[in-house]
C-alpha positions in Angstrom: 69.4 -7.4 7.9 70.4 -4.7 5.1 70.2 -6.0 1.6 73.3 -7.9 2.1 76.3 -8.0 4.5 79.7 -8.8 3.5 82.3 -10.8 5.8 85.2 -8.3 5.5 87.4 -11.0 6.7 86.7 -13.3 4.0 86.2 -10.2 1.3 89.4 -10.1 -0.8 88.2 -6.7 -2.7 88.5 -7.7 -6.0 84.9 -6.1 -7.4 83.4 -9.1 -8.8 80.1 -8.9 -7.4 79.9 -4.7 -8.3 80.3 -5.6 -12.0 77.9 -8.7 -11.8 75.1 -7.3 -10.2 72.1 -6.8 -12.7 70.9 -4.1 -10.8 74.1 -2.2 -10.2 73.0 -1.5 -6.5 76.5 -2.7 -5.3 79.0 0.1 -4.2 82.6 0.5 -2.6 85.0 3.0 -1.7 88.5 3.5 -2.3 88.6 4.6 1.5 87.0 1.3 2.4 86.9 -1.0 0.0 84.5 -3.7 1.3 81.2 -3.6 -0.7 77.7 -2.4 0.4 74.5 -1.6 -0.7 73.7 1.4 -2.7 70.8 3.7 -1.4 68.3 2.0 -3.5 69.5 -1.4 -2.9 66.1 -2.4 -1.0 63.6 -1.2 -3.6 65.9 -2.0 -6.7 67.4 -5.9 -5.6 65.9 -8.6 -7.4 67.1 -11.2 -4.9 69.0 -12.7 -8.1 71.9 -14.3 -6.3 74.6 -13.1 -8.9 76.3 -11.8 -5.7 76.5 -14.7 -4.3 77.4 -16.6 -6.5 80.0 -15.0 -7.9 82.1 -14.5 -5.1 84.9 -17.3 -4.7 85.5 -16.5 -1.5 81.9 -16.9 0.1 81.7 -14.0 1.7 78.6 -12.7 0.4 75.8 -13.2 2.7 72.3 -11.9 0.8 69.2 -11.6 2.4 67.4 -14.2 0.7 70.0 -16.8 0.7 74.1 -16.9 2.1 76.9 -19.1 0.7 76.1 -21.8 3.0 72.7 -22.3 1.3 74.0 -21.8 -2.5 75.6 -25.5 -3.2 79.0 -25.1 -4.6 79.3 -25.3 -8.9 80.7 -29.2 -9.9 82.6 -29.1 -12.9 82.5 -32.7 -13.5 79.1 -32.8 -13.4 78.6 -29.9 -16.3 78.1 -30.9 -20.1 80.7 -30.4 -22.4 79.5 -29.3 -26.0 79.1 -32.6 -27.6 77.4 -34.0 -24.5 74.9 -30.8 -24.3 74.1 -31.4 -28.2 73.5 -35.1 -27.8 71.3 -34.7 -24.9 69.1 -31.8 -26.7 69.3 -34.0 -29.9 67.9 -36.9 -28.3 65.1 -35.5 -26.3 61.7 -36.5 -28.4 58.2 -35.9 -27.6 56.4 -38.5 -26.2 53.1 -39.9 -26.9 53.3 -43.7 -26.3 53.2 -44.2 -22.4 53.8 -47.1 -19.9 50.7 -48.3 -17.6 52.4 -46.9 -14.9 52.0 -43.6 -12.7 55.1 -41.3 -11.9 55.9 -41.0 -9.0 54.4 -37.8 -6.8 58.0 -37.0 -4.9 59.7 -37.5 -8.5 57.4 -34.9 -10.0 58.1 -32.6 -7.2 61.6 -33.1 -8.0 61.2 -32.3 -11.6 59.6 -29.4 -10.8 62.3 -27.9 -8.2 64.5 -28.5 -10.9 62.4 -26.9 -13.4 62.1 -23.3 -10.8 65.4 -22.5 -11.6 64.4 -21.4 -14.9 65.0 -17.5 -15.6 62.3 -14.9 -15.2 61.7 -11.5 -16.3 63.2 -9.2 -13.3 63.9 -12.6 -11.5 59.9 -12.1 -10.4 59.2 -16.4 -10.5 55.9 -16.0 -11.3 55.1 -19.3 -12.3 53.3 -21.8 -10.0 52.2 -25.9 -10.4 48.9 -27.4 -11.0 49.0 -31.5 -11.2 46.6 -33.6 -12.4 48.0 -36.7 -11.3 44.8 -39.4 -11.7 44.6 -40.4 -15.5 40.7 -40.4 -15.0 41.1 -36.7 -14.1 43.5 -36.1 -17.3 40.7 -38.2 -19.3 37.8 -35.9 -18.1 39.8 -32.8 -18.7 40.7 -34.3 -21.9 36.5 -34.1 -22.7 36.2 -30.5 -21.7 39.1 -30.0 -24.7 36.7 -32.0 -27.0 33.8 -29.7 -26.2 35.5 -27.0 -26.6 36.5 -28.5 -30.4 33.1 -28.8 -31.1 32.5 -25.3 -30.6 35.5 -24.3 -32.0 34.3 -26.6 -35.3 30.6 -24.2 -35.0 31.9 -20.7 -34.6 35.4 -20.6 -35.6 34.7 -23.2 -38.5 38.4 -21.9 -40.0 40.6 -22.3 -37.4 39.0 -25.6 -36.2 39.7 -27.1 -39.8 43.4 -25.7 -39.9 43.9 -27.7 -36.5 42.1 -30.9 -37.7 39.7 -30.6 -35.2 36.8 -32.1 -36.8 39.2 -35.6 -37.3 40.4 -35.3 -33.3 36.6 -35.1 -32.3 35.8 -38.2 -34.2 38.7 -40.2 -32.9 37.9 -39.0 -29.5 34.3 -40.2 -30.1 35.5 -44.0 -31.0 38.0 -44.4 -28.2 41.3 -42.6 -29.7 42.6 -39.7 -27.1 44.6 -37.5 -29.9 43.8 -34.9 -27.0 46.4 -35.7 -24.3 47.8 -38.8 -26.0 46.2 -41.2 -22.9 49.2 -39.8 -20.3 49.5 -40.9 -16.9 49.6 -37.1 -15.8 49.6 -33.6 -16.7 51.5 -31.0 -15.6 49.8 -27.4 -15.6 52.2 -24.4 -15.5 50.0 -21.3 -14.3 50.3 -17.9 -12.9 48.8 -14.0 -12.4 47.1 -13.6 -16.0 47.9 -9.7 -15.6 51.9 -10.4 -15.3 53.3 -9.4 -18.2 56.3 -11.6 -17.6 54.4 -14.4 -16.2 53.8 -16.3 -20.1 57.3 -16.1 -21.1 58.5 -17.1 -17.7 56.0 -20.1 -17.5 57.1 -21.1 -21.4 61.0 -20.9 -20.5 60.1 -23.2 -17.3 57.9 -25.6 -18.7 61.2 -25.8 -21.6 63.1 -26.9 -18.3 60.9 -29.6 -17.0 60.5 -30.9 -20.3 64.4 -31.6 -20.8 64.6 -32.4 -17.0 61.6 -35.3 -17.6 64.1 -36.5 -20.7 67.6 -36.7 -17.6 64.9 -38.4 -15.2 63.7 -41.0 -17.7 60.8 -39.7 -17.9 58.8 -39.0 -21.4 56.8 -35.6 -21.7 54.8 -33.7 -24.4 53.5 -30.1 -24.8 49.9 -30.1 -24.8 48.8 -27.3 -27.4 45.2 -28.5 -27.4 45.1 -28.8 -23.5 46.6 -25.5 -22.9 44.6 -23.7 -25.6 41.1 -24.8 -24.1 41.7 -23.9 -20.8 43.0 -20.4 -22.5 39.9 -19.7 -24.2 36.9 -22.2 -23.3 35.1 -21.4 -19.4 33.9 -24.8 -18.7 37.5 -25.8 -19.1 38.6 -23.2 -16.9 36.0 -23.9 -14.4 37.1 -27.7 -13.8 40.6 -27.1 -14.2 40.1 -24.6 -10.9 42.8 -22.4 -10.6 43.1 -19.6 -8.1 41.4 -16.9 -9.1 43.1 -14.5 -11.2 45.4 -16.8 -12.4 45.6 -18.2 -16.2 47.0 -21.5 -17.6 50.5 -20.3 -19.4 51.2 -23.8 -20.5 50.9 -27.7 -20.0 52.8 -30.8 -20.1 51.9 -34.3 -20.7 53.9 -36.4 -18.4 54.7 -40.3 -17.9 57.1 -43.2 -18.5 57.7 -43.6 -22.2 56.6 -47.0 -23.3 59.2 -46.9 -26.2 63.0 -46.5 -26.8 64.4 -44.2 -29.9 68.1 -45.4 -31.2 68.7 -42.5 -33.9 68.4 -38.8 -33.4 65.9 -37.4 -36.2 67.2 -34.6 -38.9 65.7 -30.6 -38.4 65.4 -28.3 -41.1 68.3 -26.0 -41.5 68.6 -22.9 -39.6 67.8 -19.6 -41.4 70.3 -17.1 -40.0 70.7 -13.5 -40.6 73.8 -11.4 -39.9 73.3 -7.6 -39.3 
């Protein structure tokens, strides 16, 4: 199969997917109007699904995916501005967990959910590492307190502006201020020479985080976790990634022990007009 086909029966003409296509690798002719690939098509596609999904007639048939496999949009089941600003609003971070493990096919739905986040040139970089038993999250949660500890020698500075010094003591009588004592965490990684691969990893783990909120499901970013296996090998070493691959982010993950009935005030925005 080219690129694409499209069903001329089912093709009404009308252009649609020519003026969506990101790449601009769709043509047609006056002569015969039914679309086709340019003559870069197969080097320039990003297997987007624009095309796809943009034609109401589903008569777009892509290489990577045809109308059969792209479920249909629901318009009932999309947010309306109010609903989309509560929802956002009342997302928190969550650092107070139930004694209770989430489930391993409920992950693997948050995380299908979460792969339909955008990527630079649609590349999807960005792969899953759980750490699903909490004595696994506990001992990685000692390779971030190692790595403190050096932090506090060497890069005395830094390790003060980040409280280190009062995290390593806590962690010393019992307190986890490392990974809050979470049931799991959730690892986003990927190729550490992709230049798209930390924005796309950021902009997915942004997905699972509000998806864990829909599920019922409580979830935190984990700055120290993700900055230790960034920087400190032992960390890197246990957490065992394939090779070539960095940690772009994690998430703490579990079922929130508490319930929140008011939606906190922000700062306001500073906005510029040019």
């Amino acid at each position: 199969m080219s690129v694409f086909i499209v069903d001329p029966d089912k093709c009404d003409r009308d252009g649609l997917c020519v003026l969506e296509c990101p790449a601009q690798i769709i043509e047609m002719d006056k002569n015969d109007p039914v679309p086709r690939p340019s003559e870069m098509a197969g080097d320039l596609c990003m297997d987007c699904g624009h095309c796809v999904a943009v034609c109401p007639k589903g008569a777009f048939f892509h290489r990577s995916m045809s109308p059969d496999e792209c479920p249909p949009l629901q318009k009932e089941l999309l947010l309306g501005p109010e609903q989309a600003a509560h929802f956002l609003r009342s997302r928190r971070s969550i650092r107070v967990w139930k004694d209770k493990k989430v489930e391993k096919d409920l992950i693997e739905k948050l995380i299908k959910t979460a792969r339909f986040a955008p990527s630079g040139h649609n590349l999807q970089p960005v792969m899953w590492h759980v750490i699903h038993d909490r004595k696994d999250v506990e001992k990685m949660a000692g390779h971030v307190a190692d790595w403190m500890r050096y932090m506090m020698t060497e890069h005395k500075d830094v390790a003060e502006m980040m409280h280190m010094d009062l995290v390593v003591e806590k962690w010393e009588k019992g307190s986890d201020g490392i990974c809050r004592g979470a049931p799991h965490v959730i690892v986003a990684h990927g190729p550490a020479q992709d230049p798209t691969a930390q924005t796309a990893a950021t902009i997915a783990l942004t997905y699972l985080d509000l998806a864990a909120h829909a599920l019922g499901l409580g979830s935190c970013w984990a700055g120290f976790f993700n900055a230790a296996a960034a920087f400190f090998p032992p960390m890197q070493k246990a957490l065992g990634l394939p090779e070539g691959n960095a940690c772009l982010g994690a998430m703490m993950l579990g079922y929130p022990r508490l319930k929140y009935h008011r939606l906190p005030n922000r700062k306001e925005p500073v906005i510029t007009w040019a």
